[in-house]
N, CA, C and O atoms as a GROMACS GRO file, in nm:
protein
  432
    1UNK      N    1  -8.973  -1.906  -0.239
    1UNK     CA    2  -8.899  -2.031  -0.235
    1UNK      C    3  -8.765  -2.012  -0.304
    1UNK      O    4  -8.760  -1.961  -0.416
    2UNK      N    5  -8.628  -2.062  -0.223
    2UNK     CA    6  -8.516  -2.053  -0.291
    2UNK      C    7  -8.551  -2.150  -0.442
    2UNK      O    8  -8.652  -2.210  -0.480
    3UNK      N    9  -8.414  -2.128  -0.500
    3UNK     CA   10  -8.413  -2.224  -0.644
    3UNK      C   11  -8.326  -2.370  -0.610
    3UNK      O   12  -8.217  -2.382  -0.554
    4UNK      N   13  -8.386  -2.440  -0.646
    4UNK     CA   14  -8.307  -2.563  -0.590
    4UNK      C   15  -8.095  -2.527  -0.622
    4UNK      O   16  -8.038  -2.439  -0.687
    5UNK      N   17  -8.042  -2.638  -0.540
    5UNK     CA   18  -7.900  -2.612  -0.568
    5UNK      C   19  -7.832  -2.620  -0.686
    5UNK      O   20  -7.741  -2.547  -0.726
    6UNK      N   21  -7.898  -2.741  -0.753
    6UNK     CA   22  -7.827  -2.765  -0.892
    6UNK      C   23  -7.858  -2.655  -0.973
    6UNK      O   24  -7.759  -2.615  -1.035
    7UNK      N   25  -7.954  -2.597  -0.994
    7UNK     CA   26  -7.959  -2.483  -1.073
    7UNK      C   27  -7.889  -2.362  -1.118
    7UNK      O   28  -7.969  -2.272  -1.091
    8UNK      N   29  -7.819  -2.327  -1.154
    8UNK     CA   30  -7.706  -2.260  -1.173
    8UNK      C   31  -7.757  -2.099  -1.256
    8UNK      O   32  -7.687  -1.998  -1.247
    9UNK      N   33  -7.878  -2.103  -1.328
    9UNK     CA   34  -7.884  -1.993  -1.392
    9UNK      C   35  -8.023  -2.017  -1.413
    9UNK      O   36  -8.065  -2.133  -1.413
   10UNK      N   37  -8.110  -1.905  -1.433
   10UNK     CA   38  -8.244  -1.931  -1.449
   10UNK      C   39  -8.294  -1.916  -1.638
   10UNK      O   40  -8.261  -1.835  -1.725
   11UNK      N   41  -8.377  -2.031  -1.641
   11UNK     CA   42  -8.416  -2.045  -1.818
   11UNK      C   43  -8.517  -1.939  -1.847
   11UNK      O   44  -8.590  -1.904  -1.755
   12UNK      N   45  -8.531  -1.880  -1.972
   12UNK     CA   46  -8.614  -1.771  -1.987
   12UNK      C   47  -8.737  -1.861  -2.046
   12UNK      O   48  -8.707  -1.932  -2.142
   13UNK      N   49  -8.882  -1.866  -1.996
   13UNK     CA   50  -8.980  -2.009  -2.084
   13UNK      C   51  -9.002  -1.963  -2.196
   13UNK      O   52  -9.106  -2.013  -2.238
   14UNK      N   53  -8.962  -1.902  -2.258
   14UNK     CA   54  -8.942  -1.906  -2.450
   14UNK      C   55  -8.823  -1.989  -2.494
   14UNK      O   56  -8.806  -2.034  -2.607
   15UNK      N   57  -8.724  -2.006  -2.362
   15UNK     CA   58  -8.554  -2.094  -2.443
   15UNK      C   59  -8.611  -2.216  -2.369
   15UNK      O   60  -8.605  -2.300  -2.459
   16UNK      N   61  -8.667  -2.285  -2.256
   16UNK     CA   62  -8.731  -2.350  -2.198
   16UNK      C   63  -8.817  -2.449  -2.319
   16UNK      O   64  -8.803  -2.570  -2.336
   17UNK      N   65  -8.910  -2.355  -2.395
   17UNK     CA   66  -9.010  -2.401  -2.482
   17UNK      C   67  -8.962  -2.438  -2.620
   17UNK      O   68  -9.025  -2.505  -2.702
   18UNK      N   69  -8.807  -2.370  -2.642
   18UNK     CA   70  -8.760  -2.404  -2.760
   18UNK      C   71  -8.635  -2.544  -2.714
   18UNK      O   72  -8.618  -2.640  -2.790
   19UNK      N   73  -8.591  -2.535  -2.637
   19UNK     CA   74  -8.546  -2.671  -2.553
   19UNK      C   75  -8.656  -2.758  -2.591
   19UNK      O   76  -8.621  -2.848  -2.667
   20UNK      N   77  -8.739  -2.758  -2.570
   20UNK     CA   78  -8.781  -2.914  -2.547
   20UNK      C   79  -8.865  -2.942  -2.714
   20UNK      O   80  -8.889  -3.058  -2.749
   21UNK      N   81  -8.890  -2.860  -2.774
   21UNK     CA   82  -8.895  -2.845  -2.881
   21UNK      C   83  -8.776  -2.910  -2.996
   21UNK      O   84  -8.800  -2.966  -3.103
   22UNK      N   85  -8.684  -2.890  -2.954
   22UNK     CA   86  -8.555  -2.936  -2.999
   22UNK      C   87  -8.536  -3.097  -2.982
   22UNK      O   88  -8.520  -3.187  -3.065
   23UNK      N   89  -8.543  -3.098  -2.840
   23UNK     CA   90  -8.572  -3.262  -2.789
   23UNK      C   91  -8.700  -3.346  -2.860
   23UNK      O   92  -8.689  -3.456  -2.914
   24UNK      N   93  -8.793  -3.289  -2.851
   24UNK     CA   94  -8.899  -3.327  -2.988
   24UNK      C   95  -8.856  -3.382  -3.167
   24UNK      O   96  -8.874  -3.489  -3.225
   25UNK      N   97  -8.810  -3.283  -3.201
   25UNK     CA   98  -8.770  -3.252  -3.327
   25UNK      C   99  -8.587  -3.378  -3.322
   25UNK      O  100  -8.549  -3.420  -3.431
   26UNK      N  101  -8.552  -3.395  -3.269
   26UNK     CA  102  -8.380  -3.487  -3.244
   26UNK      C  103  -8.465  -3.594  -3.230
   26UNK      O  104  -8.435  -3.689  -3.302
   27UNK      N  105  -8.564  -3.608  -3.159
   27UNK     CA  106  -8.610  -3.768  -3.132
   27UNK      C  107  -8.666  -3.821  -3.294
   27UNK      O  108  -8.607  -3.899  -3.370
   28UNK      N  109  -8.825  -3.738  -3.323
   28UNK     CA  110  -8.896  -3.729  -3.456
   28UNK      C  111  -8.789  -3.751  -3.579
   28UNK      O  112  -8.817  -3.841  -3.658
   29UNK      N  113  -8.659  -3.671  -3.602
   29UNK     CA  114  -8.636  -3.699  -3.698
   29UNK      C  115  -8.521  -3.753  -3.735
   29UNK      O  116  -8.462  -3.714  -3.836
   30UNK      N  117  -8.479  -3.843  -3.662
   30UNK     CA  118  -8.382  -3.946  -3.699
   30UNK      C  119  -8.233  -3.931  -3.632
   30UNK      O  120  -8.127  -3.990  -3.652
   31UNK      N  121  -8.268  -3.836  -3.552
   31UNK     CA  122  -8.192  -3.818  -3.425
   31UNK      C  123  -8.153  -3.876  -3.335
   31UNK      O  124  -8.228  -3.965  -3.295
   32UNK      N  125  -8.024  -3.857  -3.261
   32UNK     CA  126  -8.021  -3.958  -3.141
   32UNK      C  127  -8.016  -3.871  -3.043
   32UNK      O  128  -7.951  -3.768  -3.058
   33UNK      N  129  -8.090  -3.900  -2.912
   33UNK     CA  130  -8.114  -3.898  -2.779
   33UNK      C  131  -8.110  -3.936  -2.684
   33UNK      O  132  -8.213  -4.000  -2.663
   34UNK      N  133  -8.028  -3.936  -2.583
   34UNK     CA  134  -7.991  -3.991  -2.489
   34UNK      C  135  -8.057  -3.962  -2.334
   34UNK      O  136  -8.032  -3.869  -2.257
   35UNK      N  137  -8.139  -4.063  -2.321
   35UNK     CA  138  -8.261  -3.997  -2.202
   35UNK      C  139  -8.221  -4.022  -2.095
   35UNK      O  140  -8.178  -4.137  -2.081
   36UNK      N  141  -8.217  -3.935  -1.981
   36UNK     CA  142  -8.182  -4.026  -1.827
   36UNK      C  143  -8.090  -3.970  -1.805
   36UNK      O  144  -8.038  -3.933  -1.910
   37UNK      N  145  -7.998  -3.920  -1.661
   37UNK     CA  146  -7.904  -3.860  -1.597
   37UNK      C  147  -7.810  -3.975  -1.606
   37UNK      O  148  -7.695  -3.931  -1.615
   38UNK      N  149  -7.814  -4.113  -1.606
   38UNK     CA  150  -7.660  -4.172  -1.632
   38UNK      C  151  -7.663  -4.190  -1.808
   38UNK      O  152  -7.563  -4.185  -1.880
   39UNK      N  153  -7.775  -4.208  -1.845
   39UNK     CA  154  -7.711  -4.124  -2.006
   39UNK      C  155  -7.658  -4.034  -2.045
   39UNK      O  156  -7.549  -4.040  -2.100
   40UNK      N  157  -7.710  -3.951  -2.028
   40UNK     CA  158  -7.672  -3.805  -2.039
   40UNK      C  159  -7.512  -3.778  -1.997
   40UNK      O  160  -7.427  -3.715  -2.060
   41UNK      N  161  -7.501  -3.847  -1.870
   41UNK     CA  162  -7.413  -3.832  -1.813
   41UNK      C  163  -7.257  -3.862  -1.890
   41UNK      O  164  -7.156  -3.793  -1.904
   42UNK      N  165  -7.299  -4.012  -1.933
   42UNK     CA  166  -7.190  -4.133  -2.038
   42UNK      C  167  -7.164  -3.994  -2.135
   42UNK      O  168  -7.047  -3.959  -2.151
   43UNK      N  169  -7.270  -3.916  -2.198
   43UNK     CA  170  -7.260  -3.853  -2.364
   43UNK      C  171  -7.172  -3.732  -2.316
   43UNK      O  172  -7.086  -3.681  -2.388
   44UNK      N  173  -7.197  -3.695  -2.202
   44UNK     CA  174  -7.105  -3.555  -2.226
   44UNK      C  175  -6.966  -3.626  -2.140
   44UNK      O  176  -6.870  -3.551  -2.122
   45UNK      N  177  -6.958  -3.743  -2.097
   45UNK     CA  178  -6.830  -3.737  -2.031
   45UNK      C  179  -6.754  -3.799  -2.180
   45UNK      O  180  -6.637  -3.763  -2.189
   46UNK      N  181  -6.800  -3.878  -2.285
   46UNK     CA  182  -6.722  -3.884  -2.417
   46UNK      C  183  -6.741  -3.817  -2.533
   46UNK      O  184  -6.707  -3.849  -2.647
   47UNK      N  185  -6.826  -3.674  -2.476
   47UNK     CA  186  -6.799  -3.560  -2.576
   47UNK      C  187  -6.865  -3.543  -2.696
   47UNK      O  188  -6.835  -3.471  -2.791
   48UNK      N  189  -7.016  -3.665  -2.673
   48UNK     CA  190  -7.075  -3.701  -2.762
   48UNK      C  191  -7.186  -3.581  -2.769
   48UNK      O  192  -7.211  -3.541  -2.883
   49UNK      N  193  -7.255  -3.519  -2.658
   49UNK     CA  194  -7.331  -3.473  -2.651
   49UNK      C  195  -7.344  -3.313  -2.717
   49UNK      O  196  -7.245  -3.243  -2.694
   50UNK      N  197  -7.447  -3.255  -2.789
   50UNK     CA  198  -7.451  -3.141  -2.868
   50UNK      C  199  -7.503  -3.036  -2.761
   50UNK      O  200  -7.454  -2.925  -2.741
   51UNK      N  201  -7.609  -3.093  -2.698
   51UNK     CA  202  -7.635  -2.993  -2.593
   51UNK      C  203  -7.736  -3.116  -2.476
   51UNK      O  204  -7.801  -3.217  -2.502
   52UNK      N  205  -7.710  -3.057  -2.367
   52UNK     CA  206  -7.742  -3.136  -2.258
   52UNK      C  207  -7.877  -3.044  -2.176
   52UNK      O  208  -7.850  -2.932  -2.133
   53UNK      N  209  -8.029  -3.103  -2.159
   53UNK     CA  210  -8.143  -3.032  -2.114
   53UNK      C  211  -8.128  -3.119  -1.989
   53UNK      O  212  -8.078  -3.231  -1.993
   54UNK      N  213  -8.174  -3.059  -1.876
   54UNK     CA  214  -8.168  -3.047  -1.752
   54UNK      C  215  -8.306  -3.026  -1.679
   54UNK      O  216  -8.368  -2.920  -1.689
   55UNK      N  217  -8.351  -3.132  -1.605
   55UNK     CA  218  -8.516  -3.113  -1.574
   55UNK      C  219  -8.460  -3.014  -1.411
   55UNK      O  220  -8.347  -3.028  -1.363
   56UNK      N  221  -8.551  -2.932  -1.360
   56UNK     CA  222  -8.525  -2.827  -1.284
   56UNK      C  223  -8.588  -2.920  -1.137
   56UNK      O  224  -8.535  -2.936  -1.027
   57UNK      N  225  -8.724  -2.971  -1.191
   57UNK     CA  226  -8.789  -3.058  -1.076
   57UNK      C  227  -8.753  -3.201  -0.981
   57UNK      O  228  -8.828  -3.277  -0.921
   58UNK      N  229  -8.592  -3.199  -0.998
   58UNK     CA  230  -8.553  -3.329  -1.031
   58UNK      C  231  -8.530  -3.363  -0.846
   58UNK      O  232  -8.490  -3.267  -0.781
   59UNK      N  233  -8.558  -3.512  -0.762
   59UNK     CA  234  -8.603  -3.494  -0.662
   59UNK      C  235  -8.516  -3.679  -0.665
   59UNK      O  236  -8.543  -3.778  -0.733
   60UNK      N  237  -8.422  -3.657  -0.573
   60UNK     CA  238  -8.322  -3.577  -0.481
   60UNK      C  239  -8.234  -3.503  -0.641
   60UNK      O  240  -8.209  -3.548  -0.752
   61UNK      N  241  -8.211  -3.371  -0.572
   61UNK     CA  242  -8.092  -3.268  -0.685
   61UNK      C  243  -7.972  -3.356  -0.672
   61UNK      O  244  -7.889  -3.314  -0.752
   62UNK      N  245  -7.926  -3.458  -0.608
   62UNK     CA  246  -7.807  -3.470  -0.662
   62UNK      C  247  -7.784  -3.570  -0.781
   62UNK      O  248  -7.673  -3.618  -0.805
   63UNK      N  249  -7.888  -3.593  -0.846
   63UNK     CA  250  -7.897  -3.689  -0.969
   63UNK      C  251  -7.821  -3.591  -1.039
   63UNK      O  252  -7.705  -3.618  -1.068
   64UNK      N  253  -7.873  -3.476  -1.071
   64UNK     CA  254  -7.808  -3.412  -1.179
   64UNK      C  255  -7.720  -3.308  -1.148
   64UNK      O  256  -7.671  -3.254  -1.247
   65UNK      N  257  -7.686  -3.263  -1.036
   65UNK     CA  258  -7.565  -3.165  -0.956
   65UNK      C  259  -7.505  -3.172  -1.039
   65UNK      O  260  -7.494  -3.072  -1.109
   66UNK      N  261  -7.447  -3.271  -1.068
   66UNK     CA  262  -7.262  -3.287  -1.163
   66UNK      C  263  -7.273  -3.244  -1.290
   66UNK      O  264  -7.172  -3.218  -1.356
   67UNK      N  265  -7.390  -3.231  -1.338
   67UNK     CA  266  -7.445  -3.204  -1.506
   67UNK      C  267  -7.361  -3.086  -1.559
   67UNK      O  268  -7.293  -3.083  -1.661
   68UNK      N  269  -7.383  -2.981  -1.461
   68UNK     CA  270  -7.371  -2.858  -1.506
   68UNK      C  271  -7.219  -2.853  -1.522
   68UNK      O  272  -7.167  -2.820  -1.629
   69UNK      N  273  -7.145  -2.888  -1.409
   69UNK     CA  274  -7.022  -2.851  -1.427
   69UNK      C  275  -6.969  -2.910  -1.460
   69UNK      O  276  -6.855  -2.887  -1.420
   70UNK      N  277  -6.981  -3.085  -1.591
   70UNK     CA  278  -6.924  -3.190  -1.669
   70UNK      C  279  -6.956  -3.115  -1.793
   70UNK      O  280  -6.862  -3.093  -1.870
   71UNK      N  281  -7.081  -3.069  -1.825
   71UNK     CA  282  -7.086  -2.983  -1.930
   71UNK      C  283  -6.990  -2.840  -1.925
   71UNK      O  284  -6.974  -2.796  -2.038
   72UNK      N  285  -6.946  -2.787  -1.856
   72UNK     CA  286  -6.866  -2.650  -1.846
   72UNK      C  287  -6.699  -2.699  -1.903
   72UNK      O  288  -6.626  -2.653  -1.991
   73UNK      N  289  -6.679  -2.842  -1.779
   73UNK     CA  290  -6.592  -2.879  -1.834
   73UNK      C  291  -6.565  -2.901  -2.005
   73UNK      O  292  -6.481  -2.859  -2.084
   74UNK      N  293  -6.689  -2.993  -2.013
   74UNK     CA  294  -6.651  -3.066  -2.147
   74UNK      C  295  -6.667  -2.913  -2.278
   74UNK      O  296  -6.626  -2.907  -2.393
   75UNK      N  297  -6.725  -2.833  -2.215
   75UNK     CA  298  -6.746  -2.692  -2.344
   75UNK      C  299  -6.868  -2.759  -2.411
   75UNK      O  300  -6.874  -2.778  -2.533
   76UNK      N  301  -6.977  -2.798  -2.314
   76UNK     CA  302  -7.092  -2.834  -2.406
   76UNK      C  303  -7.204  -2.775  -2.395
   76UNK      O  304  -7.234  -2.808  -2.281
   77UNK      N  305  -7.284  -2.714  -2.431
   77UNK     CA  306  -7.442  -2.599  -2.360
   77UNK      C  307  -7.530  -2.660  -2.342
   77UNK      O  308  -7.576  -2.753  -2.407
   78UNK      N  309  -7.572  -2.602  -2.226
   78UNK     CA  310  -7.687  -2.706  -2.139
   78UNK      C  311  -7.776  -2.606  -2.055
   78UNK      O  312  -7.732  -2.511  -1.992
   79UNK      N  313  -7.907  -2.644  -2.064
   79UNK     CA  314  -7.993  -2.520  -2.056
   79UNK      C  315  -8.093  -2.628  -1.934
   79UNK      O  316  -8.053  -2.740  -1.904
   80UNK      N  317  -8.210  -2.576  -1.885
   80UNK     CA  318  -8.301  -2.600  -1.813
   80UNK      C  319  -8.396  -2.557  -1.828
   80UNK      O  320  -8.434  -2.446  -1.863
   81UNK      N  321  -8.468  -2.697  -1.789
   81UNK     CA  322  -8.620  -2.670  -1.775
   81UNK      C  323  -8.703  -2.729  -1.725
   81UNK      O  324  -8.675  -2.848  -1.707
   82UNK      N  325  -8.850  -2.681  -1.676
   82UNK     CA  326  -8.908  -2.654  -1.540
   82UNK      C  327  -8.981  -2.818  -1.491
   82UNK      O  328  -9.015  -2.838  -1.374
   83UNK      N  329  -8.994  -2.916  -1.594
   83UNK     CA  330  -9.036  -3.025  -1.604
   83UNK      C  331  -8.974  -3.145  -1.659
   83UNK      O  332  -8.941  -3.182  -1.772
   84UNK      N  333  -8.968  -3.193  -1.540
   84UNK     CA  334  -8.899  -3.379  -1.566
   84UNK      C  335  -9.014  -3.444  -1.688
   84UNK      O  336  -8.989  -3.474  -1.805
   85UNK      N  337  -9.146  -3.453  -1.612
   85UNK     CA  338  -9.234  -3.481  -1.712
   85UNK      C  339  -9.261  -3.475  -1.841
   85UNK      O  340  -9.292  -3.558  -1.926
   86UNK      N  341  -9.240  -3.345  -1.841
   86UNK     CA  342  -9.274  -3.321  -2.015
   86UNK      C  343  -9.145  -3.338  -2.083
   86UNK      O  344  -9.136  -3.348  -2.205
   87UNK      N  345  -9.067  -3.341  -2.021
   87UNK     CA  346  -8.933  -3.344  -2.114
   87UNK      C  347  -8.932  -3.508  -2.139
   87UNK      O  348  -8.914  -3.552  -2.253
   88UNK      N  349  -8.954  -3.605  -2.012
   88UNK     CA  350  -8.942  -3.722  -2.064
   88UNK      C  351  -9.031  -3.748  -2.195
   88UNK      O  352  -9.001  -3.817  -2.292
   89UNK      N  353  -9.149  -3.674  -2.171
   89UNK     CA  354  -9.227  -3.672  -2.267
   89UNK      C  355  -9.194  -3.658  -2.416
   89UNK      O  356  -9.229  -3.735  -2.505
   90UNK      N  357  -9.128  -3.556  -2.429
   90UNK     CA  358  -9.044  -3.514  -2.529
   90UNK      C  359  -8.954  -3.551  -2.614
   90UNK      O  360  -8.921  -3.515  -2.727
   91UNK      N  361  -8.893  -3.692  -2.484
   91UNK     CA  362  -8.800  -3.770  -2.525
   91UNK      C  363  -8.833  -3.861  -2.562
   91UNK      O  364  -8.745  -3.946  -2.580
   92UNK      N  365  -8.975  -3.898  -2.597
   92UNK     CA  366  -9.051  -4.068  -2.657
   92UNK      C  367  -9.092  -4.146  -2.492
   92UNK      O  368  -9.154  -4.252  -2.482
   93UNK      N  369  -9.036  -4.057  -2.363
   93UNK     CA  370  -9.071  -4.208  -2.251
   93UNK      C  371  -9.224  -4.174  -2.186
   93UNK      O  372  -9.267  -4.060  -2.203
   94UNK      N  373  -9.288  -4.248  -2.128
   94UNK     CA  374  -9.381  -4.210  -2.042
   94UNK      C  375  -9.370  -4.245  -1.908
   94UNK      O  376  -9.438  -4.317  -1.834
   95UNK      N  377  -9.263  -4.174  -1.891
   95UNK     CA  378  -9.191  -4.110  -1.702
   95UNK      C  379  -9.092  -4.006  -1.755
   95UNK      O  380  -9.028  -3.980  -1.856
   96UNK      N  381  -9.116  -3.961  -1.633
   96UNK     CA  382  -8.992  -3.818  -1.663
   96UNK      C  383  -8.886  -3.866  -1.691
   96UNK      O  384  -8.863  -3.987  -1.695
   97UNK      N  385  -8.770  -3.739  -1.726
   97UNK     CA  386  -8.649  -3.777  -1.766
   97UNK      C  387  -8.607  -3.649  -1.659
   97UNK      O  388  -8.675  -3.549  -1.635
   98UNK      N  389  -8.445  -3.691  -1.592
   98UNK     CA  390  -8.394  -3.575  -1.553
   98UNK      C  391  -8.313  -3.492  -1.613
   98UNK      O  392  -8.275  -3.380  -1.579
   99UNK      N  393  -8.288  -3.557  -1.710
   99UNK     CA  394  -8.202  -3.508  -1.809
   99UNK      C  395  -8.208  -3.586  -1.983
   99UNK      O  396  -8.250  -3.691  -2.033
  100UNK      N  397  -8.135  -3.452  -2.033
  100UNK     CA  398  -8.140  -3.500  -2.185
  100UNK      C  399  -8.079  -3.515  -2.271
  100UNK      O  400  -8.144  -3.463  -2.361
  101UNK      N  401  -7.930  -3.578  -2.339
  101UNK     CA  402  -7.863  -3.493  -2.427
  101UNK      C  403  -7.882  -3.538  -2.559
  101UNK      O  404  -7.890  -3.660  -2.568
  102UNK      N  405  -7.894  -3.455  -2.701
  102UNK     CA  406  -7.902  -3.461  -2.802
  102UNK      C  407  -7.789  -3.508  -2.860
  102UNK      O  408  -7.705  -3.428  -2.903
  103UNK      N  409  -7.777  -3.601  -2.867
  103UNK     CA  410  -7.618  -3.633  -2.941
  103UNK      C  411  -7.590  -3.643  -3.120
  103UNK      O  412  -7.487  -3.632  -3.186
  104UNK      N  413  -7.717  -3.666  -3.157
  104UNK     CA  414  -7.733  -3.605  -3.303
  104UNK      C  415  -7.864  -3.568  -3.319
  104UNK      O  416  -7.963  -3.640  -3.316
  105UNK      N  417  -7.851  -3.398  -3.346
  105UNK     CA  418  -7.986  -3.324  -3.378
  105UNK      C  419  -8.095  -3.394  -3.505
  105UNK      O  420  -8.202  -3.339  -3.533
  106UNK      N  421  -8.060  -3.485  -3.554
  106UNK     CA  422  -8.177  -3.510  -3.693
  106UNK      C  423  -8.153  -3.439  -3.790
  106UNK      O  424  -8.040  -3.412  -3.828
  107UNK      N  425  -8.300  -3.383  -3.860
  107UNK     CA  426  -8.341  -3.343  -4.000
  107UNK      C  427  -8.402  -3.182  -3.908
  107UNK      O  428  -8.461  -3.180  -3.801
  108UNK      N  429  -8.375  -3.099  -3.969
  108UNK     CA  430  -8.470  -2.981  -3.895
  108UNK      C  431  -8.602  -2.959  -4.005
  108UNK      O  432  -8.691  -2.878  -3.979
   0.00000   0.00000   0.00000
């Protein structure tokens, strides 16, 4: 099976597992998070965003197409990974998220 279009580079599932780990840990500790592809979207177009997670499963791809290359623009790092689900998960919702951005990491 090709890789869907939006995908731009493939995640290694150890940076995958520490991604969403991160999104865990920004939500838990007093962090802000911005859940959802027109969130996500708002944080890196005003430069708010620290790093932007990217669900891979995301159905239609053009929710998050523009992600990659608003983040390139804006100089912000943005990684992927293999589940909408668990990431919404990750993010406090119970529905996927297509996207994620951390706009303040918390307490580590």
């Amino acid at each position: 099976m090709s890789k869907p279009v939006h995908i731009k580079f493939k995640t290694p599932p150890e940076i995958a597992e520490k991604a969403y780990e991160a999104v865990k840990k920004a939500r838990e500790t007093g962090g802000k998070v911005r859940r959802g592809a027109n969130e996500t979207t708002k944080a890196v177009e005003r430069g708010l965003a620290k790093i932007v997670v990217i669900a891979e499963d995301v159905e239609p791809p053009e929710v998050v197409m523009h992600l990659p290359l608003l983040c390139e623009e804006k100089k912000i790092p943005y990684v992927y990974v293999p589940s909408k689900k668990r990431l919404g998960e990750e993010a406090g919702l119970q529905v996927g998220a297509a996207a994620v951005a951390i706009v303040e990491p918390g307490q580590a």
